[in-house]
C-alpha positions as CSV (number, residue, x, y, z in Angstrom):
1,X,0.0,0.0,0.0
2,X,1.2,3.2,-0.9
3,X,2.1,5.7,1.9
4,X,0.5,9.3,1.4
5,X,3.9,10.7,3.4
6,X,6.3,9.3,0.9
7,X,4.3,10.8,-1.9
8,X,4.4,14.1,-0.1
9,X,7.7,14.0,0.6
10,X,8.9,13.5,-3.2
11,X,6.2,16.6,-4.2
12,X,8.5,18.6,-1.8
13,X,11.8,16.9,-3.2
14,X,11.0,17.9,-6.9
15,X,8.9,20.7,-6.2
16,X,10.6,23.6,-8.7
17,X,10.5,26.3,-4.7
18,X,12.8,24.4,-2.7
19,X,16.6,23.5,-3.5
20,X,17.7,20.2,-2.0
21,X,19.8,22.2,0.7
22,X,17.0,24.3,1.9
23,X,14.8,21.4,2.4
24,X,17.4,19.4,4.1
25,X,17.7,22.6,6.1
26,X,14.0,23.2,7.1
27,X,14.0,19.2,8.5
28,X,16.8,19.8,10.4
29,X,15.9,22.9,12.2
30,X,11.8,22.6,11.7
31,X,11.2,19.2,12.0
32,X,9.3,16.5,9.8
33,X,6.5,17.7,7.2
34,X,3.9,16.7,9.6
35,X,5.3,19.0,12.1
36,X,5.7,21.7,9.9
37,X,1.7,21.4,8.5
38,X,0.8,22.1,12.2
39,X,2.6,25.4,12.3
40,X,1.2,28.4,11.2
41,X,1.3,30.5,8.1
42,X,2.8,32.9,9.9
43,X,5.4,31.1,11.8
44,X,6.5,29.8,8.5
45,X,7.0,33.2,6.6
46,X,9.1,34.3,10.0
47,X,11.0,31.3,9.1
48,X,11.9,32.7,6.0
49,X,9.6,31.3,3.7
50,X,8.0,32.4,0.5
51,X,4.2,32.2,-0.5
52,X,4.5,29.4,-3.2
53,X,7.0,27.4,-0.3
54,X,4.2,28.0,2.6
55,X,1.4,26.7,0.4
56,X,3.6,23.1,-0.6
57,X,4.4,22.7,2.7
58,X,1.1,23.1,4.7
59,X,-1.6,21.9,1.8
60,X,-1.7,18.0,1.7
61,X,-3.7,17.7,-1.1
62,X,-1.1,19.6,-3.2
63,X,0.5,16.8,-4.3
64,X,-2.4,14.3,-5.1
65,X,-1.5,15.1,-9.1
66,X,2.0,14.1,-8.8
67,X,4.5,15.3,-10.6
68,X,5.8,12.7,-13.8
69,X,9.4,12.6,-12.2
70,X,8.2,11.5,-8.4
71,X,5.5,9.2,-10.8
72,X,8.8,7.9,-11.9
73,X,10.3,7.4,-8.3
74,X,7.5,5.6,-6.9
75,X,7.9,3.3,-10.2
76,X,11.2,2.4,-9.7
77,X,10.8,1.7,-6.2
78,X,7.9,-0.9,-6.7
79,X,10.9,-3.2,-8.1
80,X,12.2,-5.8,-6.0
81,X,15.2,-4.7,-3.5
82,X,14.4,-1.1,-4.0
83,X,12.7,1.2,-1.6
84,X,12.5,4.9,-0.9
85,X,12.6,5.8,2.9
86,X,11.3,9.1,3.7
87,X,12.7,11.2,7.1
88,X,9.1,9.7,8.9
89,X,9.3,6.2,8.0
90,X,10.2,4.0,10.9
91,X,13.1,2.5,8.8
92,X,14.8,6.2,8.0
93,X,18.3,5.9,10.2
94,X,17.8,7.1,13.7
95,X,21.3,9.1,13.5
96,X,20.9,10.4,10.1
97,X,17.7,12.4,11.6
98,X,19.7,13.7,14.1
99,X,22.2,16.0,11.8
100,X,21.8,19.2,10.9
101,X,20.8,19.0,7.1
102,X,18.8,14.9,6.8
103,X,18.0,14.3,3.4
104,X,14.4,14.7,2.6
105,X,14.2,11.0,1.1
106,X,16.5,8.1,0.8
107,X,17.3,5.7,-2.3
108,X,18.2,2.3,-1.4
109,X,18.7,-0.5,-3.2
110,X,20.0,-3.5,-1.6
111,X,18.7,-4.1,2.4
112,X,17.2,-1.1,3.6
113,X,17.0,-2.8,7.0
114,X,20.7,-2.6,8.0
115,X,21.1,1.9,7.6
116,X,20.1,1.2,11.4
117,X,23.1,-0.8,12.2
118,X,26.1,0.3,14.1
119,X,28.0,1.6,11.7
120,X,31.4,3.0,11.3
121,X,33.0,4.5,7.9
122,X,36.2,4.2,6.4
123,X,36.9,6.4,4.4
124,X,40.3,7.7,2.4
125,X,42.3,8.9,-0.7
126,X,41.1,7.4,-4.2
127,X,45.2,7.5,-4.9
128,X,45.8,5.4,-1.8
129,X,49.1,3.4,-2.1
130,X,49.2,0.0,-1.4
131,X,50.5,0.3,2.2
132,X,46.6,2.2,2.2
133,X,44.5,-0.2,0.5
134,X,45.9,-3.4,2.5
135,X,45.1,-2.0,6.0
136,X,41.8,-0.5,5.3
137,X,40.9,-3.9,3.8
138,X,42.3,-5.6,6.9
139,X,40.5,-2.8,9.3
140,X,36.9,-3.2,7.7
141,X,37.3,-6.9,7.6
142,X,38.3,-7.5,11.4
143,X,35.5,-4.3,12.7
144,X,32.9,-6.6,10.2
145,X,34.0,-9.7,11.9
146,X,33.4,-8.0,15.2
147,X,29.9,-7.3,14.2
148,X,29.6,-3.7,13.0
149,X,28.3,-2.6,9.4
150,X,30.9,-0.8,7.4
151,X,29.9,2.9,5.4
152,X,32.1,4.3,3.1
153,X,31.4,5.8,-0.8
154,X,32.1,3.4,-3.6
155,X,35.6,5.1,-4.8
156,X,38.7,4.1,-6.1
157,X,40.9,3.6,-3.6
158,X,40.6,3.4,0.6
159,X,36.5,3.1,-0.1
160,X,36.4,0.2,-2.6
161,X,39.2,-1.3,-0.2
162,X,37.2,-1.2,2.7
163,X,33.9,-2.3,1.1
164,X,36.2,-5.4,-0.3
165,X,37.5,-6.0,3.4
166,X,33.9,-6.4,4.7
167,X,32.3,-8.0,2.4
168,X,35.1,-10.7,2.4
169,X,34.1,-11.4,5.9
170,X,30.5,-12.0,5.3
171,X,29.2,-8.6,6.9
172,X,27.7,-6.2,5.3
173,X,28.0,-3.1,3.8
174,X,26.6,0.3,2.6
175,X,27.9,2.3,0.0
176,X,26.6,6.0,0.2
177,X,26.8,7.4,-3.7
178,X,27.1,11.2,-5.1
179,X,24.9,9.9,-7.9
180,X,21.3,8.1,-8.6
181,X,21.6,4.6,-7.0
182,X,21.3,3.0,-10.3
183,X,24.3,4.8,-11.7
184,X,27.4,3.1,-11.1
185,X,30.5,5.7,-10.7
186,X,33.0,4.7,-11.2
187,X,32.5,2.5,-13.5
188,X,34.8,0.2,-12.7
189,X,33.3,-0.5,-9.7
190,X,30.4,-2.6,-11.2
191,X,31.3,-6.0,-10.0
192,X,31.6,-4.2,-6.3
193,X,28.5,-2.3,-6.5
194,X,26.6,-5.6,-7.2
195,X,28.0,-7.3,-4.5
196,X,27.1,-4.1,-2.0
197,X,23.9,-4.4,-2.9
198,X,23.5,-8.0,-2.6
199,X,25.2,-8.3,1.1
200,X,24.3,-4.4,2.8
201,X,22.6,-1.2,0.8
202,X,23.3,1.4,-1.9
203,X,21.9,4.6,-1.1
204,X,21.8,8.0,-2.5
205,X,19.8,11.2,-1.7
206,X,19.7,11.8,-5.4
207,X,17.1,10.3,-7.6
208,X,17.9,7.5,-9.9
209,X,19.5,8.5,-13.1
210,X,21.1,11.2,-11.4
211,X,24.4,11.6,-13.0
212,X,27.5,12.7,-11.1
213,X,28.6,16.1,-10.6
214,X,31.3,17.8,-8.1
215,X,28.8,19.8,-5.7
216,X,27.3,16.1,-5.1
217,X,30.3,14.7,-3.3
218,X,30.2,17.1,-0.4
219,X,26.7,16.4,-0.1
220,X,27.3,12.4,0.0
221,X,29.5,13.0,2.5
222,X,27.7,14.1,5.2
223,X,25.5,11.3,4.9
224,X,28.1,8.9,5.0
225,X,29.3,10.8,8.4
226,X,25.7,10.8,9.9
227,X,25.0,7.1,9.2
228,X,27.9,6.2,11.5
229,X,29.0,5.8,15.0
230,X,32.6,7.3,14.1
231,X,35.0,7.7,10.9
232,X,38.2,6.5,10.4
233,X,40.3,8.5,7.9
234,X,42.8,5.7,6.7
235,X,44.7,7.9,4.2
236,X,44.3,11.4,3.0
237,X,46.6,14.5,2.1
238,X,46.4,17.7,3.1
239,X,43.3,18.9,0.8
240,X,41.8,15.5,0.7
241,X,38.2,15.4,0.8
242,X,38.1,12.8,3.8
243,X,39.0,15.3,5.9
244,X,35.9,17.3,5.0
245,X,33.6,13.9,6.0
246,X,36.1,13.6,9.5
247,X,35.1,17.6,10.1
248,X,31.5,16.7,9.4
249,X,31.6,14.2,11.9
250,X,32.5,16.4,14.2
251,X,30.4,18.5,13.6
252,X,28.0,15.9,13.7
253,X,29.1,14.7,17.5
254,X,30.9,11.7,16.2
255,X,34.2,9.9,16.6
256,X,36.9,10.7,14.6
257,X,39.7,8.1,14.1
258,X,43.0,8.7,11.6
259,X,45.4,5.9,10.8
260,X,49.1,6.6,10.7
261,X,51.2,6.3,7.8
262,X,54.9,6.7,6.5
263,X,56.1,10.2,7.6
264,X,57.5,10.7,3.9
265,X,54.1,9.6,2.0
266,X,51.7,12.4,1.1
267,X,48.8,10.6,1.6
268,X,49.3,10.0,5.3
269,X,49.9,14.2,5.9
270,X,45.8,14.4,6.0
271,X,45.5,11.6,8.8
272,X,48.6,13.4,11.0
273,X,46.8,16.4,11.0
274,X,44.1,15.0,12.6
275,X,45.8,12.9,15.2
276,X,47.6,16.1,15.8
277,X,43.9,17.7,16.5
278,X,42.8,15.2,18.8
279,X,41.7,11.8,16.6
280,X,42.1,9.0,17.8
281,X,44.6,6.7,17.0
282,X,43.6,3.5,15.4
283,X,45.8,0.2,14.5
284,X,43.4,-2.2,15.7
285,X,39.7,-3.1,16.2
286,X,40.9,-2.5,20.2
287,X,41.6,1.2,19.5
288,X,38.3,1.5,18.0
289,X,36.4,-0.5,21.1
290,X,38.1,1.9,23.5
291,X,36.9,5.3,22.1
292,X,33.6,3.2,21.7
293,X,32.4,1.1,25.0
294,X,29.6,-1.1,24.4
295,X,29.0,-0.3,20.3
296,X,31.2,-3.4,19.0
297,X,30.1,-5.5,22.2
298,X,26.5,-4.6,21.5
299,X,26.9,-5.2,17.7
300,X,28.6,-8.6,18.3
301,X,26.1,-9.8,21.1
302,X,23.3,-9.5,18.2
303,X,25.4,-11.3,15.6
304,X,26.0,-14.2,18.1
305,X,22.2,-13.9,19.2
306,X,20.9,-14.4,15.4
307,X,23.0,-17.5,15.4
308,X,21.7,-18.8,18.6
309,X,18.4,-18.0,18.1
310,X,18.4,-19.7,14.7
311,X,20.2,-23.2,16.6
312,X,17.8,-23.1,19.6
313,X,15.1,-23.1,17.1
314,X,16.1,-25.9,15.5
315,X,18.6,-27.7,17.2
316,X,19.7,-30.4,15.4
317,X,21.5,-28.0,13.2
318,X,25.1,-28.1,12.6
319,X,26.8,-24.9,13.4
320,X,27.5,-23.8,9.8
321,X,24.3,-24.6,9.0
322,X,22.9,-22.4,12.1
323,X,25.0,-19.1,10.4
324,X,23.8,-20.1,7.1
325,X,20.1,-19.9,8.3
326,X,20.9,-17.0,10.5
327,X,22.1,-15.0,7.0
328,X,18.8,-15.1,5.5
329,X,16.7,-12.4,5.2
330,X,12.9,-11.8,6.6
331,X,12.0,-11.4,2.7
332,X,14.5,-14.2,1.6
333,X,17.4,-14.8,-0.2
334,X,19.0,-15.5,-3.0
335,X,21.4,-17.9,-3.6
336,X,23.4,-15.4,-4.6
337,X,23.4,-13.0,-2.2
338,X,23.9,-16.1,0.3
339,X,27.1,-17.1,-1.3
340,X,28.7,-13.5,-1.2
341,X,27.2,-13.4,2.9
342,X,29.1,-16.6,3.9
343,X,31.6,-16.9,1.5
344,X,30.7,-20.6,0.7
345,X,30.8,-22.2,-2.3
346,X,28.2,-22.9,-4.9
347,X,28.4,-26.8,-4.0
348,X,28.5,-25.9,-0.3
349,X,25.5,-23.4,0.0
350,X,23.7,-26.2,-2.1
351,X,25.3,-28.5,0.1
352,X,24.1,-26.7,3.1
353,X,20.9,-25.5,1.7
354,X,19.6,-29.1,0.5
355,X,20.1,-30.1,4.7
356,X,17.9,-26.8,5.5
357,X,15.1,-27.8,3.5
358,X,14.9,-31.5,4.5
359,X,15.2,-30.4,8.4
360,X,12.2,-28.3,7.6
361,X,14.5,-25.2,8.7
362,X,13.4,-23.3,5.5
363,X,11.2,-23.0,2.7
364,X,11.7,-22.3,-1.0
365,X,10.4,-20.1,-3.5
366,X,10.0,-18.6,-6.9
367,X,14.1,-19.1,-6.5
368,X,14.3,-17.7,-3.1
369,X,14.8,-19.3,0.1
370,X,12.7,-18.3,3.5
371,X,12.8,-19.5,6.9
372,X,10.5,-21.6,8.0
């Protein structure tokens, strides 16, 4: 059933008297649209509003002819693994509402379920050197091991590393783009993007078939800050964007971590600065703990609990077959998607998902597989 917000909401996103920046604004400082339509006239124009911006945001039947392009939105959303959250919907992140500037609406493809996670981003020079790429890998794959979900934004470089690392532990991942989610940039990240969006979420703020352009990036950014617990800057020179997402997060109340490099490589200069300002230090999934008390421990408690609940339920289960059952989703899974979560093989997850079946454990369907 379609919901009447998320219709508003996308009047207001493509409605030709708001920018994306002053509505992002006006939810930060205002509130949601519901709030706003009990405010008055007034109050609004006090605000700094125009006529033509009062009357979209306090009339709910303005949008009842909708406009073709959120027509075309609502359309590519009613595909499978796509969904457009808007800032009411119980599934928009709980931190991203708290910054100062929340996107009106949120793109996802991919789970939309896991942007309430605990997160942490990595995040880092596109020109990383390999010193760079093998410890971001390294850092995202022991923090998804430990349970948390790892953000970063789908560049060359320290992001694609650090998707790599998690999704090569079986966690998952979400890639925060400064394009439509159904526009891969860079392109040579297609094979990546298709795995992100099979084990964690694409999202954008932009709608689909949004091309790239420079004033996106700084945009992205922020999200990717204000989806996380803390970001750790792994490389960066001096003028690197990564240390405009480590001073949003700041800004944004959130943990800042920088990784040290070589003294002699320019791309560690951006992460001394910060250590230098007060981030933290991190070599190890320890040094992120400490700065963080409870957030991995918490995060690994409800990876373990998955598990267990899955083997109490049934428990003649072998262990691997517990985590298997434990990966799939509410809506089921793919085979697939399955074999990039646990890493197992195509005769192993058929293996594994033959022994499921018979043990009445799960269910399949229309190619995907549900629990019981």
């Amino acid at each position: 059933m379609e919901d009447p917000l998320l219709t508003d909401y996308l009047g207001l996103v493509h409605h030709e008297a708001f920018s994306a920046g002053i509505l992002a604004r006006t939810l930060g400082e205002l509130g949601s649209l519901s709030s706003l339509r009990l405010m008055r006239a007034e109050v609004l124009r006090e605000a700094g509003f125009g006529k033509r911006q009062i009357a979209a945001l306090l009339s709910k039947g303005l949008f009842h002819s909708r406009s073709r392009k959120a027509e075309a939105d609502l359309a590519w959303s009613a595909r499978p693994g796509r969904s457009i959250i808007h800032f009411e919907s119980p599934l928009y992140p709980v931190l991203l509402r708290e910054i100062a500037a929340p996107p009106p609406v949120l793109y996802v493809e991919g789970e939309a379920s896991c942007l309430n996670d605990a997160c942490l981003a990595l995040v880092g020079s596109r020109r990383c050197t390999s010193y760079g790429r093998r410890h971001a890998h390294w850092l995202a794959h022991e923090l998804s091991r430990a349970g948390l979900l790892i953000g970063s934004g789908m560049a060359l470089g320290i992001d694609a590393a650090a998707h790599q690392g998690a999704l090569a532990a079986g966690g998952r991942t979400v890639a925060v783009l400064g394009a439509g989610v159904d526009v891969c940039y860079p392109a040579r990240n297609r094979e990546l993007r298709e795995q992100i969006r099979c084990q964690g979420a694409l999202v954008s703020e932009f709608p689909p078939g949004t091309p790239p352009a420079r004033a996106n990036f700084p945009r992205r950014n922020r999200i990717i800050s204000g989806l996380a617990v803390g970001v750790v800057v792994v490389e960066a020179s001096l003028r690197s964007g990564s240390l405009v997402t480590a001073k949003l997060a700041l800004q944004q109340n959130r943990e800042v971590f920088a990784m040290p490099g070589p003294i002699s490589s320019p791309v560690s200069q951006g992460c001394h600065q910060l250590l230098r300002q007060g981030a933290a230090l991190v070599a190890s999934v320890e040094d992120v703990a400490r700065e963080l008390p409870g957030i991995i421990a918490a995060a690994k408690n409800e990876s373990d609990a998955m598990q267990a609940a899955a083997a109490g339920r049934h428990p003649g289960l072998a262990p691997e077959n517990a985590t298997l059952l434990a990966a799939l989703d509410e809506s089921g899974s793919l085979p697939e998607t399955l074999a990039v979560k646990t890493g197992l093989s195509p005769q192993q997850l058929a293996v594994q998902l033959l022994e499921l079946e018979l043990s009445g454990a799960i269910t399949s369907k229309g190619g995907r597989h549900f629990r019981a």
